[in-house]
C-alpha positions, 0 to 999 in steps of 0.5 A, a space after each residue: 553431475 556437473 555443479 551448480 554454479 553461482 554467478 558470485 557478481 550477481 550474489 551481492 545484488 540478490 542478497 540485497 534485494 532480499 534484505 531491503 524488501 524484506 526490510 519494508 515489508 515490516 513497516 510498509 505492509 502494515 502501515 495503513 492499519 497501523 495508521 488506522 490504529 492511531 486514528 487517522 481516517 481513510 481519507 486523510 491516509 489517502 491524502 497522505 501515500 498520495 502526497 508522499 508518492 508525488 514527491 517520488 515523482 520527483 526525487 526519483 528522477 532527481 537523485 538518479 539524474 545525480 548518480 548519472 553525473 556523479 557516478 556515486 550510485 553505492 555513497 546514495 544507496 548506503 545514505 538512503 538507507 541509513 535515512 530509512 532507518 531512522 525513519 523506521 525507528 521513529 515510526 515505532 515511537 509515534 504515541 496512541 492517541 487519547 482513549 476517545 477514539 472511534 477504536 475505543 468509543 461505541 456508540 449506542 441508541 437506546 430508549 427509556 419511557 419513549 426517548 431515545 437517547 445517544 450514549 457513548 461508552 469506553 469499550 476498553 473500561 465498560 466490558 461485560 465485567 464492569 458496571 454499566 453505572 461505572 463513572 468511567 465507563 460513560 464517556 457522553 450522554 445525549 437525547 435524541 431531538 426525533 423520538 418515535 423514529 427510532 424508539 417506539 415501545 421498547 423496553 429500557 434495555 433494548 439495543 436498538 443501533 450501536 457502531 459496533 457489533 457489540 452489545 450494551 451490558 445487559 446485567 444492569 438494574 433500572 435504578 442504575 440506568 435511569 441514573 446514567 439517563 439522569 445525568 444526559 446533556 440538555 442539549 438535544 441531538 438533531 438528526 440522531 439516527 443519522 448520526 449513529 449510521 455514520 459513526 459506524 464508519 471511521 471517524 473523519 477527524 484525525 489526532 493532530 499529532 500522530 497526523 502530523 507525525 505519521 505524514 512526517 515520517 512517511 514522507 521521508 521513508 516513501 521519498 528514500 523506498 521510492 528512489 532507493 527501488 529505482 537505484 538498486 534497479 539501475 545498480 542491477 542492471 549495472 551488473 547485469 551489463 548486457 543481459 537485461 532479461 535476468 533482471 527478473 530472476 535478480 528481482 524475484 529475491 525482493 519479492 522473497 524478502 518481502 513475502 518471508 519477513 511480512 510473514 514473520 512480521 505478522 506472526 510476531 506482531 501477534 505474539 507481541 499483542 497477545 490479548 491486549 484489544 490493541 494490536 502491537 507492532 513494534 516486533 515488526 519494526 524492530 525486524 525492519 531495522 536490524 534487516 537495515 543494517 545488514 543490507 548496509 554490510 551488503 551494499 558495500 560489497 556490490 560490485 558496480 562498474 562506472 557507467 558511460 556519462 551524458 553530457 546532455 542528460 535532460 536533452 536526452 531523456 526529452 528526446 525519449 519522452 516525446 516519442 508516440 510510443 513513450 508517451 504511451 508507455 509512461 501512461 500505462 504505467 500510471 494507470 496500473 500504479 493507481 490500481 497498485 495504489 489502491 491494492 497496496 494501501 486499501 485491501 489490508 484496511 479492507 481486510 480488517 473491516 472484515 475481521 481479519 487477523 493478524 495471521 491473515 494479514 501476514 498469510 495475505 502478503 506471504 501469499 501475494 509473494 511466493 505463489 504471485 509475484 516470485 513465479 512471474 518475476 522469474 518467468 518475467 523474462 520468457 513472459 515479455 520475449 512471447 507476448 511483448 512489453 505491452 501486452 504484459 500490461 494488458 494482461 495485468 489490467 485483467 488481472 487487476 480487474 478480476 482482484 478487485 471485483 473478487 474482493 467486492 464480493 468476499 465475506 470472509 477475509 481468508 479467501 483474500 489468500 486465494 484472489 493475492 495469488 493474482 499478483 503474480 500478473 497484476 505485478 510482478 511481470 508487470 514490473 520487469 517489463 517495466 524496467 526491462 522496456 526502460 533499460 532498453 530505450 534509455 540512451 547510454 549514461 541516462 540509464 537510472 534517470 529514465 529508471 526514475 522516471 518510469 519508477 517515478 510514474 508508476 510509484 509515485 503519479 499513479 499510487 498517488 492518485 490511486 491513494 486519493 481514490 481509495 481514500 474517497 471512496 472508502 470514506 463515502 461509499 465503503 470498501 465494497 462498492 470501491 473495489 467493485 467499480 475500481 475493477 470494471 475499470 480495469 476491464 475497461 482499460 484493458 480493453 482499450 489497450 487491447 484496441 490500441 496495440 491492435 492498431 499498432 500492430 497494423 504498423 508493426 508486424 513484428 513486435 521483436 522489431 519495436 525497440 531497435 526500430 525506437 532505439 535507431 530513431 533516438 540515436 539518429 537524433 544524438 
């Protein structure tokens, strides 16, 4: 039997993947509820993944426009690293906000002699153990200016709305409510029922400083993952040399370090929180930094040729992004990037409204890995050779679109491991004919700049955008309705594409023949 062999040049590069991927996944895969957690609205996350993914936008090119130059790409990799990983650490250390949040605080309607009156108590001191009449346990009393609207011959215990599913402690004497009553702010509530339905939802204002810290942090962590994804696609391709259709069976480690240790991170997340009402994720972080420091022992032994430099790098790369073809290229990857933005940051805080775990979280993102995207990275190459770039991208607009209608309809968050398998289409080939396509067309020693700026437009335009629509429509229409219409447009995107590239074909009958055509033109303007 002859042996298995192992390319021992491309071991380095897998083993990195894996690491670094794995690595994220303990704080990135968690970090929307996380913030949630903290208090921080959904409006406010979305501003805040979309400004740090506009900042990619430009540090990705940037720093890949001085690795060009420079020819430092193993010194970058090792620093952003180490950045990472203060990042992370800090992550770890931002404080819970005051107990007042909307985690801890219900808020209830109830009646008394045909008044209605707003009560908000502390769900983490009131529980069904404790005295309705505990000083502590009353967090702010008020009358209802509107009486009959919501309050008509009940009785003194009734419940008739609360923000949560929770009931009022039921086991309480007259005297001990008629004393909570008592003791109610004069000021009257206008509009209280109102008031009550939109409570329901998470608050709109955010903790100052877990804000402030939190947008810090995240910035620094987005600006090295966006710029240290890019390199370590340009240091593959690197060793790669002239066989750019690996690049997916390279990158489909990542995808197995990701789907790996956000599997672990969210079993150990559970074990860390236990019974507490909070969940704790400092297991997942901790797990982040020590698979830091190995992918830094790693990093130094990859093994990377001096590739050939440009003297005219932004002439170059101007030339490439003007052509027709490009324009539409970088185009599709910013409308799929808003679709990965919403998906990425949104279907986690989506499945939490539903009541997910912690174990499903991780299941969730264990799934989306090794039956989704790991299946697809590894058919990436064959996948693009039958069907082309482009058509790669219209199949992960369907499939986009069949995720997140699919989402609008669940009620239980367990089938979220069923619909994750469509990650596979959705990205996984999706990023290997990304990367493969702008390998391909760069001119010689433009290679990471044109990576970061394709990595740049689908991570950092397009997740931006998608954070700033996700965070809108979560804030103003809920979950549900978002992801309904999210997916009628990526229907309808997937078939203009699809007109698109008929017409193109009309030009083309051959689509083999698109990137030496394209690479011939750019070459004859050098």
């Amino acid at each position: 039997m002859e042996k298995l062999q192992v390319n021992r040049r491309l071991l380095p590069v897998k083993v990195h993947y894996f690491l670094y991927n794995g690595a994220l996944a303990g704080v990135i895969a968690f970090i929307s509820v996380y913030a949630k957690q903290l208090g921080i609205s959904a409006e406010a996350i979305g501003v805040i993944f979309a400004s740090v993914s506009s900042f990619t936008v430009v540090s990705r090119p940037l720093l890949g426009s001085l690795v060009d130059h420079f020819q430092k790409l193993k010194l970058v990799l090792v620093s952003l690293v180490l950045i990472n990983f203060a990042a992370d650490l800090g992550m770890n250390f931002i404080p819970q906000p005051a107990s007042t949040s909307v985690d801890t605080v219900n808020n209830s309607l109830i009646c008394h002699q045909n008044i209605s009156y707003n009560i908000r108590f502390r769900t983490d001191i009131c529980g069904w153990n404790t005295t309705f009449c505990d000083s502590d346990c009353i967090f702010s009393c008020r009358r209802c200016e509107s009486n009959r609207t919501s309050c008509i011959d009940k009785s003194l215990t009734d419940r008739v709305s609360t923000s949560s599913n929770s009931e009022l402690p039921s086991s309480e004497s007259r005297n001990c409510i008629e004393q909570v009553l008592s003791g109610c702010n004069d000021s009257v509530m206008e509009h209280c029922s109102e008031w009550l339905k939109d409570s329901k939802e998470d608050g709109s204002e955010s903790p100052l400083l877990q804000l402030c810290m939190m947008t810090l942090l995240t910035v620094v962590m987005y600006i090295c993952m966006g710029s240290l994804a890019s390199l370590s696609d340009a240091a593959c391709f690197n060793a790669l040399e002239d066989r750019p259709e690996l690049y997916g069976k390279q990158r489909m480690w990542g995808t197995m370090g990701w789907g790996s240790f956000a599997f672990l991170a969210g079993y150990l997340n559970q074990l860390a929180t236990g019974s507490s009402s909070k969940y704790n994720y400092s297991a997942g972080f901790y797990m982040s930094i020590v698979l830091f420091l190995l992918d830094l022992l790693v990093i130094s032994k990859l093994k990377l040729e001096n590739a050939k430099t440009s003297k005219h790098i932004f002439k170059d790369v101007g030339s490439l992004i003007i052509k027709p073809r490009i324009i539409l290229f970088l185009l599709q990857v910013l409308s799929v990037g808003i679709f990965r933005g919403l998906s990425s940051y949104y279907v986690f805080w989506y499945l939490r409204t539903l009541n997910a775990s912690q174990m499903v979280l991780g299941c969730a993102s264990a799934v989306l890995c090794f039956l989704g995207e790991l299946p697809f990275f590894f058919l990436s190459g064959w996948i693009i050779t039958k069907i082309g770039h482009m058509n790669t991208f219209i199949v992960s607009y369907l499939s986009y679109g069949i995720k997140f209608l699919s989402y609008s309809y669940i009620i239980n968050p367990w089938w979220s491991l069923l619909i994750e398998v469509l990650q596979g289409p959705c990205y996984g080939s999706l990023y290997a004919a990304m990367t493969s396509y702008a390998k391909i067309v760069s001119p010689e020693g433009t290679e990471a700049t044109v990576q970061g700026i394709a990595s740049g437009t689908l991570e950092g335009l397009g997740v931006a955008a998608g954070c700033l629509l996700g965070g809108y429509g979560f804030q103003n229409f809920g979950g549900r309705e978002t992801f309904f219409w999210i997916g009628v447009i990526a229907f309808v995107l997937g078939i203009v594409n699809c007109a698109i590239n008929i017409v193109l074909s009309y030009r083309r009958t051959d689509h083999k023949n698109e990137i030496p055509e394209l690479k011939k033109s750019l070459n004859a303007q050098r």
